[in-house]
C-alpha positions in Angstrom: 201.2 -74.2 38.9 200.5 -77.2 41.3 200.3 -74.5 44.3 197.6 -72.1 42.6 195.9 -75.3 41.6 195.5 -76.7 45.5 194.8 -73.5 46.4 191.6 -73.1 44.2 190.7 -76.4 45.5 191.4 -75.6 49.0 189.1 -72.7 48.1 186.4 -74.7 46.4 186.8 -77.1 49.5 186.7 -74.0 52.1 183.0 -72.6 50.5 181.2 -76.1 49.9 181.8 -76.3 53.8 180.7 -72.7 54.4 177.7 -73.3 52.4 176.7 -76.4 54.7 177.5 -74.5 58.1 175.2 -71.7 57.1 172.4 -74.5 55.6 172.3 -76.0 58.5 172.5 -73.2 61.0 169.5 -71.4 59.0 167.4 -74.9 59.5 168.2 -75.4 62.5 166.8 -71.8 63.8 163.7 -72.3 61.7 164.5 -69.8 58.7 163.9 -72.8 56.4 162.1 -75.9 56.7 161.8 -79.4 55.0 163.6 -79.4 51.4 163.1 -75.7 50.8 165.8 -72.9 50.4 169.3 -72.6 48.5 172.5 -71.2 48.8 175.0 -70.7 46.1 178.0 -69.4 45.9 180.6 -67.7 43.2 183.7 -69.6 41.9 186.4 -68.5 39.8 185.2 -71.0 37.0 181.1 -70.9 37.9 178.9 -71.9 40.5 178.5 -73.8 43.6 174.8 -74.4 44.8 172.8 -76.5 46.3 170.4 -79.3 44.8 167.0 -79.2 43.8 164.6 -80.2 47.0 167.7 -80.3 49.4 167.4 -80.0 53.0 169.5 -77.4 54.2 169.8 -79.0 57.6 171.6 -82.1 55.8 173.2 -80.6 53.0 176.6 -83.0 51.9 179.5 -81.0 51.0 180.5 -83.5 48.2 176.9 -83.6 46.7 176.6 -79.7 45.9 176.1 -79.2 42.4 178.6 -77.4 40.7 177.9 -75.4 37.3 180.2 -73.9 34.7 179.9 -70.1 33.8 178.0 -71.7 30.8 174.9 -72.5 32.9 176.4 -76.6 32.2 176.4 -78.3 35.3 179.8 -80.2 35.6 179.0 -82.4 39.1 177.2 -83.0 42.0 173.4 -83.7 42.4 171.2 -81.5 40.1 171.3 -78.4 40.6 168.5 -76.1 42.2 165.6 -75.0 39.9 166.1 -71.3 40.8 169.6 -71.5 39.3 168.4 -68.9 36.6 167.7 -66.4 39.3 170.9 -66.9 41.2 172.7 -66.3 37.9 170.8 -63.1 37.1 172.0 -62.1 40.4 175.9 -62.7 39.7 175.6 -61.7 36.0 174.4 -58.6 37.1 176.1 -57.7 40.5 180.2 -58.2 40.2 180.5 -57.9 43.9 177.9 -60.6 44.9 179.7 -63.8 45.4 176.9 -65.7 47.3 173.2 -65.8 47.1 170.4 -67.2 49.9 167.0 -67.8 49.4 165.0 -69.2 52.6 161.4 -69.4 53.5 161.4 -67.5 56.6 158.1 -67.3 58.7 157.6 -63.9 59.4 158.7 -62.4 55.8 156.1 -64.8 54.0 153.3 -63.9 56.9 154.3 -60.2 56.0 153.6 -60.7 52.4 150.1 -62.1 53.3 149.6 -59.1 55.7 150.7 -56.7 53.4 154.1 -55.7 53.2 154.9 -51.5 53.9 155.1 -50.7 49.8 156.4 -52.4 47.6 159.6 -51.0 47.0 160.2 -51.3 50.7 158.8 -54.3 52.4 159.1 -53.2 55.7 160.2 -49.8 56.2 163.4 -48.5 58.3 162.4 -49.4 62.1 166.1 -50.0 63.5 169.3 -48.4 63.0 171.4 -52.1 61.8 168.0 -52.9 59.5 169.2 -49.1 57.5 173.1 -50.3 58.0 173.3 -54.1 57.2 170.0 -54.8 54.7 168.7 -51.3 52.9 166.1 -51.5 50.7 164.1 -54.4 49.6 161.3 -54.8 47.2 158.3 -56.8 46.7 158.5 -59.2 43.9 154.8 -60.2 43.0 153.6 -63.9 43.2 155.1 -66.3 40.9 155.3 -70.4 40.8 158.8 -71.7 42.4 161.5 -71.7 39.4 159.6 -69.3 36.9 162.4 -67.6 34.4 160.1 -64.1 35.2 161.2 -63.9 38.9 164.9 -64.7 37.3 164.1 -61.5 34.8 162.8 -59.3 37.5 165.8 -59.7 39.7 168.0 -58.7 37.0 167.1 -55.5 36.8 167.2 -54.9 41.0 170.5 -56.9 41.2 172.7 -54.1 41.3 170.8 -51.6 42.9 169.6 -53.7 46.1 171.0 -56.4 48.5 168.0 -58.4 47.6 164.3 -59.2 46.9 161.2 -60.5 48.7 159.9 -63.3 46.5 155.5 -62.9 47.4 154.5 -66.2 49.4 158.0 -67.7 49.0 160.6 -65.9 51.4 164.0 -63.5 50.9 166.6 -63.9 48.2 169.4 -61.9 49.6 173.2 -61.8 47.8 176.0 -60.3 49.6 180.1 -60.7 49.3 180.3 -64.4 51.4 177.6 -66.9 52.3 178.1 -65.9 55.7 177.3 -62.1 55.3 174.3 -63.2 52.9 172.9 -65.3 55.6 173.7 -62.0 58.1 171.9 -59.9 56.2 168.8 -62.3 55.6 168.6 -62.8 59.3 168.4 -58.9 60.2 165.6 -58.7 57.6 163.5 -61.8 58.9 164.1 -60.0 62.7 162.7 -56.8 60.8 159.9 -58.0 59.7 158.7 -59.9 62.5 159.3 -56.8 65.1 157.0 -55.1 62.7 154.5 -57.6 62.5 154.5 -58.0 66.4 153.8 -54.3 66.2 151.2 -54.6 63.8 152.2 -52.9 61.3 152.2 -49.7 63.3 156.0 -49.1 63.6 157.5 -45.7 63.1 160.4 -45.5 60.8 163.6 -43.6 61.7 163.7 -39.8 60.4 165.5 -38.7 57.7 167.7 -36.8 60.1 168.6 -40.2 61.8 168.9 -42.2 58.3 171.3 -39.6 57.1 173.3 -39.8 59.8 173.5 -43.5 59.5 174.5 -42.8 55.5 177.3 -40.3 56.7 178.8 -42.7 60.0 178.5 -45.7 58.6 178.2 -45.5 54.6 174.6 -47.2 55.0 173.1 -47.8 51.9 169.5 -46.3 52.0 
């Protein structure tokens, strides 16, 4: 009993760190700035995520709140405001086990633009967009924390890798932090070779998408 109870806290001790090396690699590249964005991340017994208006750059391993599967927060420092939405996610998707939220430049400029529709803010450009992001959907303009974005990704969780919240940035779950973070990144990259290209990017053909689908079991 004492080893599967020091490995759950190795565990718990191995993702607060993960969450902090990804935080602060995302600030430090510019995908987040000031005290927005959060991470979370699945436990056997709830939640890990990160506080409400924590930098990501700085985030303290110790100080990450942690929340019971009955939305009861059981330490740390309070929990983020969008913990609703990260829940939707996990309730909803049993093979997401992290979720990241940033405010990345170019995928908020693209929602001012005009994103390519909005079931597919940009559309299939590259070969590892198709591969390692799919599709992801516009989720109109609401205030930071509104329970209607938390509804709204509900109903996507299980069907998509993740959302683009209007004039806030990607939410993005995957299996780890890490591949969350991955997957963000190649979307922000997408988005801003489209926007260099104003908008005028062809997308790969169906011939070319299909033979992604067959090769590498992309999900478009």
């Amino acid at each position: 009993m004492v080893n599967v109870i020091d490995a759950a806290a190795n565990a718990e001790s191995a993702l607060r760190e993960e969450i902090c090396r990804i935080g602060a690699a995302l600030f430090n590249r510019g995908y987040t700035v000031g005290s927005s964005g959060n991470i979370s991340a699945r436990l056997p017994d709830g939640w890990l995520i990160t506080p409400t208006d924590a930098c990501l750059g700085m985030l303290d391993p110790a100080q990450l709140s942690k929340v019971g599967t009955d939305g009861v927060q059981i330490s740390g420092a309070r929990a983020s405001k969008t913990l609703a939405l990260h829940r939707n996610v996990y309730a909803n998707n049993a093979q997401a086990n992290a979720v990241v939220h940033t405010h990345s430049t170019n995928l908020v400029a693209l929602t001012l633009a005009g994103v390519w529709k909005p079931e597919d803010v940009v559309p299939p450009i590259t070969p590892y967009y198709v591969m390692k992001v799919g599709h992801i959907p516009l989720i109109p303009y609401h205030r930071p924390g509104d329970p209607k974005v938390a509804e709204q990704i509900a109903g996507l969780a299980s069907s998509v890798r993740g959302v683009l919240l209007e004039r806030l940035g990607p939410v993005v779950w995957h299996d780890s932090v890490s591949n969350a973070a991955f997957a963000l990144e190649e979307l922000e990259e997408t988005a801003k070779l489209w926007l260099m290209m104003q908008r005028q990017g062809t997308a790969l053909s169906e011939d070319a998408i299909d033979e992604l689908r067959q090769t590498f079991k992309a999900r478009w």
